[in-house]
N, CA, C and O atoms as a printed pandas DataFrame, in Angstrom:
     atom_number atom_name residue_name chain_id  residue_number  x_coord  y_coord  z_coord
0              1         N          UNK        A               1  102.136   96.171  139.132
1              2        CA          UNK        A               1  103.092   97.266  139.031
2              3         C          UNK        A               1  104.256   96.978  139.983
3              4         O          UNK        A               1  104.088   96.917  141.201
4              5         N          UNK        A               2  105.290   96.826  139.464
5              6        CA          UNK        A               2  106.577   96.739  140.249
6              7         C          UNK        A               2  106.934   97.909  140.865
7              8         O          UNK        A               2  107.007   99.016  140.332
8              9         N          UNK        A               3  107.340   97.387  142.960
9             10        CA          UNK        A               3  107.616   98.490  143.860
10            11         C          UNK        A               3  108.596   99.512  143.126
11            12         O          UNK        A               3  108.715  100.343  144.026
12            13         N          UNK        A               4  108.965   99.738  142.625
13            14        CA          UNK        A               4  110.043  100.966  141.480
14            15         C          UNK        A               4  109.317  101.946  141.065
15            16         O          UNK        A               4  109.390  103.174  141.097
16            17         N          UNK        A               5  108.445  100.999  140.581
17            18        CA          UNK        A               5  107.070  101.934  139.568
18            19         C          UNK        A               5  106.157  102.907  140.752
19            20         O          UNK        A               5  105.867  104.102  140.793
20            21         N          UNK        A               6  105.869  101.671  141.710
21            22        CA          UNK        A               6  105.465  102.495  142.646
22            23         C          UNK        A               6  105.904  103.979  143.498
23            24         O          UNK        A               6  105.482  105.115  143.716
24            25         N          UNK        A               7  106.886  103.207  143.747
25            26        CA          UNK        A               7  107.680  104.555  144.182
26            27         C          UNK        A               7  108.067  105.470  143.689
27            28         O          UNK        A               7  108.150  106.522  144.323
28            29         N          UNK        A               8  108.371  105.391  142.610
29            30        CA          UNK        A               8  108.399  106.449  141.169
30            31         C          UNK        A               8  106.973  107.257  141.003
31            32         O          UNK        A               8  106.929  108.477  141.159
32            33         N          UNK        A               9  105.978  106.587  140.720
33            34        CA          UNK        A               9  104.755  107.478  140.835
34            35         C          UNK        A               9  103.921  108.037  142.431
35            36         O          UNK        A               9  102.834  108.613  142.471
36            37         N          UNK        A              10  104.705  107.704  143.522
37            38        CA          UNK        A              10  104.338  108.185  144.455
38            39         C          UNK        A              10  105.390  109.526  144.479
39            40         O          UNK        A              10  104.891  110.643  144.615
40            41         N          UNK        A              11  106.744  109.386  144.353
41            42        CA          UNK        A              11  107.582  110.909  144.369
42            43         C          UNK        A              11  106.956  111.837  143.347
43            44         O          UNK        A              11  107.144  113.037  143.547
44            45         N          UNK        A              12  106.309  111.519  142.383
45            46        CA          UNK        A              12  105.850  111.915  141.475
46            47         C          UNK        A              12  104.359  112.889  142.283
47            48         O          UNK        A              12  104.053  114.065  142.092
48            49         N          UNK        A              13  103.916  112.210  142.879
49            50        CA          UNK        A              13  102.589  112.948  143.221
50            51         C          UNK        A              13  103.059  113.717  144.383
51            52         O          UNK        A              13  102.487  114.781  144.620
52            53         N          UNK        A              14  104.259  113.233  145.326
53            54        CA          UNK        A              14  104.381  114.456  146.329
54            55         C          UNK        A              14  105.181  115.515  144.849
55            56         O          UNK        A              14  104.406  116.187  144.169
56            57         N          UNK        A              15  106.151  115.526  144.638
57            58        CA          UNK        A              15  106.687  116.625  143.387
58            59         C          UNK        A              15  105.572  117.646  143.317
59            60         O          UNK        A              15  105.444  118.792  143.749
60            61         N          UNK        A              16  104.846  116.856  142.648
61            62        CA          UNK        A              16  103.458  117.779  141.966
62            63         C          UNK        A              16  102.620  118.544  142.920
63            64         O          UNK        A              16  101.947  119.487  142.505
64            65         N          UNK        A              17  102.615  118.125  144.456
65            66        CA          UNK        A              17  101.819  118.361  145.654
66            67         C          UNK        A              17  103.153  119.542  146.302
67            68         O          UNK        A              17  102.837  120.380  147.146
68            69         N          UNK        A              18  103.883  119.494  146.036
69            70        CA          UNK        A              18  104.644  120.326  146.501
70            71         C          UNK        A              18  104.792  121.675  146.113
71            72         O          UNK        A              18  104.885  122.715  146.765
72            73         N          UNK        A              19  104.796  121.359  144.587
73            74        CA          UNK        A              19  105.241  122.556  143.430
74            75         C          UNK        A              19  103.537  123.131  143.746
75            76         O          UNK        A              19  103.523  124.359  143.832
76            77         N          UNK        A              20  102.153  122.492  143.929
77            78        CA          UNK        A              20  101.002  123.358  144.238
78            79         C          UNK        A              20  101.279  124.516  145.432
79            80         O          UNK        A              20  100.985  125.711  145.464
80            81         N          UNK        A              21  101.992  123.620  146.427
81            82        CA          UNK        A              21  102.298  124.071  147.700
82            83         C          UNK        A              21  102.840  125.749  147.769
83            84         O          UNK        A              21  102.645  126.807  148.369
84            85         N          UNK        A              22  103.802  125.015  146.494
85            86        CA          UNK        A              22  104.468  126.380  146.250
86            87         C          UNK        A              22  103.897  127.558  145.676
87            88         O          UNK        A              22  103.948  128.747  145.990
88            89         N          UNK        A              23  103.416  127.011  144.882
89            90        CA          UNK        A              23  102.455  128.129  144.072
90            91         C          UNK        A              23  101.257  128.983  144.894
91            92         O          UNK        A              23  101.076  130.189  144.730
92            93         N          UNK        A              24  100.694  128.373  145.553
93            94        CA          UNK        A              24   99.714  128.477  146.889
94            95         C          UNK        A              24  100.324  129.643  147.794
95            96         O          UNK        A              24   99.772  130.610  148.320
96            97         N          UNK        A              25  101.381  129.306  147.792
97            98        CA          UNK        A              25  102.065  129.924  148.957
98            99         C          UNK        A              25  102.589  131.674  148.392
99           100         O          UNK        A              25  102.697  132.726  149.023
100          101         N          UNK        A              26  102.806  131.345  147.020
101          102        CA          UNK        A              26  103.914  132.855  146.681
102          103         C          UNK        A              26  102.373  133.644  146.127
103          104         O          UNK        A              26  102.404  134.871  146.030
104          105         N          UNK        A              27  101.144  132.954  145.799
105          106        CA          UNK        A              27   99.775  133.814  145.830
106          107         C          UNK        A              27   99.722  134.495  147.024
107          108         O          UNK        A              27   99.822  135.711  147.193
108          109         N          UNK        A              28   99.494  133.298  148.152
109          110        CA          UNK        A              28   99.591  134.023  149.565
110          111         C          UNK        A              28  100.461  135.230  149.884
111          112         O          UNK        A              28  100.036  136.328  150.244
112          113         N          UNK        A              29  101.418  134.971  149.749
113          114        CA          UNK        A              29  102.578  136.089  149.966
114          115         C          UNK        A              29  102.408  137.316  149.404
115          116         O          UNK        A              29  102.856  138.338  149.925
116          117         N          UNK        A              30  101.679  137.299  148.187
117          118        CA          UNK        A              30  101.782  138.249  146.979
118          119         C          UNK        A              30  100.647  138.977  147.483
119          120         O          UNK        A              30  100.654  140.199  147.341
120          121         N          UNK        A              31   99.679  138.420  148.046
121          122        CA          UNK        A              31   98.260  138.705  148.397
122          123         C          UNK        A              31   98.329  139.345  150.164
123          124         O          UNK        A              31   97.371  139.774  150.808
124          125         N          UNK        A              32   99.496  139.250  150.533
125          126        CA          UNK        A              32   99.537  139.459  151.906
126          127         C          UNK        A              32   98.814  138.674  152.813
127          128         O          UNK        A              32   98.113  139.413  153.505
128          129         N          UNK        A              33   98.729  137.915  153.001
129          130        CA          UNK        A              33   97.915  137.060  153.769
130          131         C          UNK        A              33   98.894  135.724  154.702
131          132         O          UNK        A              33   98.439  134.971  155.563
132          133         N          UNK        A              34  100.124  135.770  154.248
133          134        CA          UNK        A              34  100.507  135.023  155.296
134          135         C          UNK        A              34  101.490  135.438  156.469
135          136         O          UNK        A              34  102.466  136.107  156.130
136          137         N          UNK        A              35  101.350  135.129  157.760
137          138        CA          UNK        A              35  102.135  135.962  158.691
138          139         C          UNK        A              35  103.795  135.518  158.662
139          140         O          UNK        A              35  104.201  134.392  158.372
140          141         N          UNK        A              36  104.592  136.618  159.014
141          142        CA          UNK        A              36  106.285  136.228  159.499
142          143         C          UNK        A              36  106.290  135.137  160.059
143          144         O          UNK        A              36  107.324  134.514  159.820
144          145         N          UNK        A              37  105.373  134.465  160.904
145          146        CA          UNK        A              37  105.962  133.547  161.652
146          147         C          UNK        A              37  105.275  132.461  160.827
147          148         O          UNK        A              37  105.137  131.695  161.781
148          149         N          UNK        A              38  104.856  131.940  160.037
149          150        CA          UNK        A              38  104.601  130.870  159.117
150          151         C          UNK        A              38  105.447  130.931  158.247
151          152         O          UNK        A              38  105.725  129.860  157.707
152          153         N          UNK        A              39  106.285  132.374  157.707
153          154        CA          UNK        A              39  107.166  132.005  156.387
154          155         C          UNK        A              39  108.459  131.722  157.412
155          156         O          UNK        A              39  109.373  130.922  157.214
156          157         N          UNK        A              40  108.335  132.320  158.190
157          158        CA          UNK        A              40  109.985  131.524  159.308
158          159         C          UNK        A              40  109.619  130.367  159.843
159          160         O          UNK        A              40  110.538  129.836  160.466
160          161         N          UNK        A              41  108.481  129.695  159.833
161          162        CA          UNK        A              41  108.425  127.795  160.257
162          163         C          UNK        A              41  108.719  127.283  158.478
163          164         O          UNK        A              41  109.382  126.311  158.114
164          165         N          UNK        A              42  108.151  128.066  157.793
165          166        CA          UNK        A              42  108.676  127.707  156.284
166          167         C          UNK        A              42  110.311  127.080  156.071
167          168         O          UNK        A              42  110.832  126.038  155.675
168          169         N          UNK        A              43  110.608  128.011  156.440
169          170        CA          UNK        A              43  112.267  128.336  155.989
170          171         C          UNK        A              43  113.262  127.461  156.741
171          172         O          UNK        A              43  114.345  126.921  156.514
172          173         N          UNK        A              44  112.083  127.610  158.098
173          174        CA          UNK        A              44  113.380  126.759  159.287
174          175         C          UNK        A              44  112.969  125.001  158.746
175          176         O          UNK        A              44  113.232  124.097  159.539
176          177         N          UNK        A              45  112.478  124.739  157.694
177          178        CA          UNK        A              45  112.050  123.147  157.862
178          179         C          UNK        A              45  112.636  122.843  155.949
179          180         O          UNK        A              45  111.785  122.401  155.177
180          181         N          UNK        A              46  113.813  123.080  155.513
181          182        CA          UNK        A              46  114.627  123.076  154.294
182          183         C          UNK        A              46  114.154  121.648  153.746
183          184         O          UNK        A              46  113.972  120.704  154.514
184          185         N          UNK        A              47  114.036  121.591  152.866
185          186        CA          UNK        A              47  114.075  120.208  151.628
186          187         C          UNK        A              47  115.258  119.603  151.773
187          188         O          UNK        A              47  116.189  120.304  151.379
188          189         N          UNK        A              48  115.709  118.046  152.398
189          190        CA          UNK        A              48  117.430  117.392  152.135
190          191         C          UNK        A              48  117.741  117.947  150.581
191          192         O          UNK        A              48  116.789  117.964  149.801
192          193         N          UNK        A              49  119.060  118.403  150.117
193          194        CA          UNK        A              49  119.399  118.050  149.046
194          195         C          UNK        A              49  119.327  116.910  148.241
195          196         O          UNK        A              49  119.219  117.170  147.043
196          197         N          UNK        A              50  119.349  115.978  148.474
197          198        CA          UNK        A              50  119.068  114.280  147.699
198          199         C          UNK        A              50  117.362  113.896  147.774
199          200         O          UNK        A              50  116.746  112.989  147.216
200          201         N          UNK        A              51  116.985  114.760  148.514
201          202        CA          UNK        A              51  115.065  114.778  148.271
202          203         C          UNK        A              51  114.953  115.623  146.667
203          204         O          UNK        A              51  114.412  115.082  145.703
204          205         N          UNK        A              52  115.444  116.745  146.620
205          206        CA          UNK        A              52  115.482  117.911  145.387
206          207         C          UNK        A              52  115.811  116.894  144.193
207          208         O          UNK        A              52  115.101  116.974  143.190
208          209         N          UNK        A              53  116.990  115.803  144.237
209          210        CA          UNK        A              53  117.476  115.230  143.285
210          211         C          UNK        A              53  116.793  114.124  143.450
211          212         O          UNK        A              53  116.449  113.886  142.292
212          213         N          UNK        A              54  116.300  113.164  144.198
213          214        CA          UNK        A              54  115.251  112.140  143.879
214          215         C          UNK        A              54  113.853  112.588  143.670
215          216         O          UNK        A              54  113.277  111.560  143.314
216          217         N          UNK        A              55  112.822  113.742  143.699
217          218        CA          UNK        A              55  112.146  114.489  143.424
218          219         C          UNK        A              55  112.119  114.839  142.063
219          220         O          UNK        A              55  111.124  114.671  141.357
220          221         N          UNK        A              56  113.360  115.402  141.604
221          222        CA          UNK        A              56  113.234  115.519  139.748
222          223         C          UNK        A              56  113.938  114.409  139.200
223          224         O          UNK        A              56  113.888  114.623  137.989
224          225         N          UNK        A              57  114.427  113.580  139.340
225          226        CA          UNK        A              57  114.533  112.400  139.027
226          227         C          UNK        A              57  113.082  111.959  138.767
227          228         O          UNK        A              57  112.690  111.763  137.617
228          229         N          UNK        A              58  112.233  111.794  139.915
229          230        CA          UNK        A              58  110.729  111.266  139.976
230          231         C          UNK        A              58  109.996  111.731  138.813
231          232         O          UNK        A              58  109.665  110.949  137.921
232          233         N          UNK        A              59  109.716  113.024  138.784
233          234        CA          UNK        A              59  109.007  114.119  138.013
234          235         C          UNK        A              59  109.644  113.399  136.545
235          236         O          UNK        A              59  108.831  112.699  135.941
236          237         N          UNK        A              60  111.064  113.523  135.921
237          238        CA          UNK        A              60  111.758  113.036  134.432
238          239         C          UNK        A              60  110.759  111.809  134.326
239          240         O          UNK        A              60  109.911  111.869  133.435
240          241         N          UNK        A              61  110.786  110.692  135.164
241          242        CA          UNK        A              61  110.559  109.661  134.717
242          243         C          UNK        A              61  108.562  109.885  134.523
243          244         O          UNK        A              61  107.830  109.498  133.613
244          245         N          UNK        A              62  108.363  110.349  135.294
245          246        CA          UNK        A              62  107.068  110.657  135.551
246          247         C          UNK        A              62  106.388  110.879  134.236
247          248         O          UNK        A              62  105.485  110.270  133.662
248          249         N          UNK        A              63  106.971  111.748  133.988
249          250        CA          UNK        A              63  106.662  112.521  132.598
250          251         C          UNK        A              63  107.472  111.609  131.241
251          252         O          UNK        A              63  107.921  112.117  130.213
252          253         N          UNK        A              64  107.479  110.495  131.526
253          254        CA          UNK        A              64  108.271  109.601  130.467
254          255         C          UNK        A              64  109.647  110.037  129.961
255          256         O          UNK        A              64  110.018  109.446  128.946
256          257         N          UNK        A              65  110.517  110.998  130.492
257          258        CA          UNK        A              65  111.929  110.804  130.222
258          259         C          UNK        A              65  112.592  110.405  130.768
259          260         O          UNK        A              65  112.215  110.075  131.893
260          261         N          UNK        A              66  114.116  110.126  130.375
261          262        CA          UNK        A              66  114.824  109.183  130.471
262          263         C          UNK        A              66  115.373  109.074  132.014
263          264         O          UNK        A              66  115.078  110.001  132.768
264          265         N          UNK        A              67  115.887  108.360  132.343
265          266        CA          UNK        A              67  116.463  108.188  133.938
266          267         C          UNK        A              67  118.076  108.468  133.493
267          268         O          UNK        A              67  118.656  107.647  132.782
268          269         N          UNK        A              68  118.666  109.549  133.914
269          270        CA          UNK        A              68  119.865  109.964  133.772
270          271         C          UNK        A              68  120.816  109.268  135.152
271          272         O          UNK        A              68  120.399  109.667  136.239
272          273         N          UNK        A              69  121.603  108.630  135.201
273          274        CA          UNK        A              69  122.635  107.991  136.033
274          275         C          UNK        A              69  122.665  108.845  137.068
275          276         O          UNK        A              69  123.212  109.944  136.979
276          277         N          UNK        A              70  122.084  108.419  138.138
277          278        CA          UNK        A              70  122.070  109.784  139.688
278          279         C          UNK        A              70  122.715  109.146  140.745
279          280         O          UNK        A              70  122.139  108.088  140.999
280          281         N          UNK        A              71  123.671  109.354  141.464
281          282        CA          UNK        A              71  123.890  108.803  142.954
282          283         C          UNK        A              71  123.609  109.415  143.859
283          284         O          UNK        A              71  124.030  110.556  144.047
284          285         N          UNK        A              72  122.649  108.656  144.812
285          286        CA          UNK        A              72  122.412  109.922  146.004
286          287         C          UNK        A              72  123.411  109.189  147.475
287          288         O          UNK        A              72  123.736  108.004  147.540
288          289         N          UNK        A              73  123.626  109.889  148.168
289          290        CA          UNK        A              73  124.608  109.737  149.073
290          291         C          UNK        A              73  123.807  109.549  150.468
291          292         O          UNK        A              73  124.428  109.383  151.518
């Protein structure tokens, strides 16, 4: 497997580990169970913008669609 591939299916498994993360988390919330000061270490620790766009980039290809022309900066 060529390092591309690799790295492509590794963004791919954080993506997917993330979006659980998320889901995990808005149960929690919904359920009351997580404190102010975990959703404010949440908030204070943001995703780069060019992570969001190499992330679904990952996920397209992941899922066998096409690689759309992306520049990240």
């Amino acid at each position: 497997m060529a390092h591309l591939e690799q790295l492509v299916l590794a963004l791919v498994a954080q993506l997917r580990a993330e979006r659980e993360t998320r889901h995990a988390l808005a149960f929690a919330i919904r359920h009351g169970v997580v404190d102010r000061e975990v959703l404010l270490a949440i908030l204070e620790d943001p995703i780069p913008a060019t992570a969001i766009d190499a992330l679904a980039l990952a996920d397209r290809l992941g899922e066998g669609g096409a690689a759309d022309p992306v520049r990240f900066s």
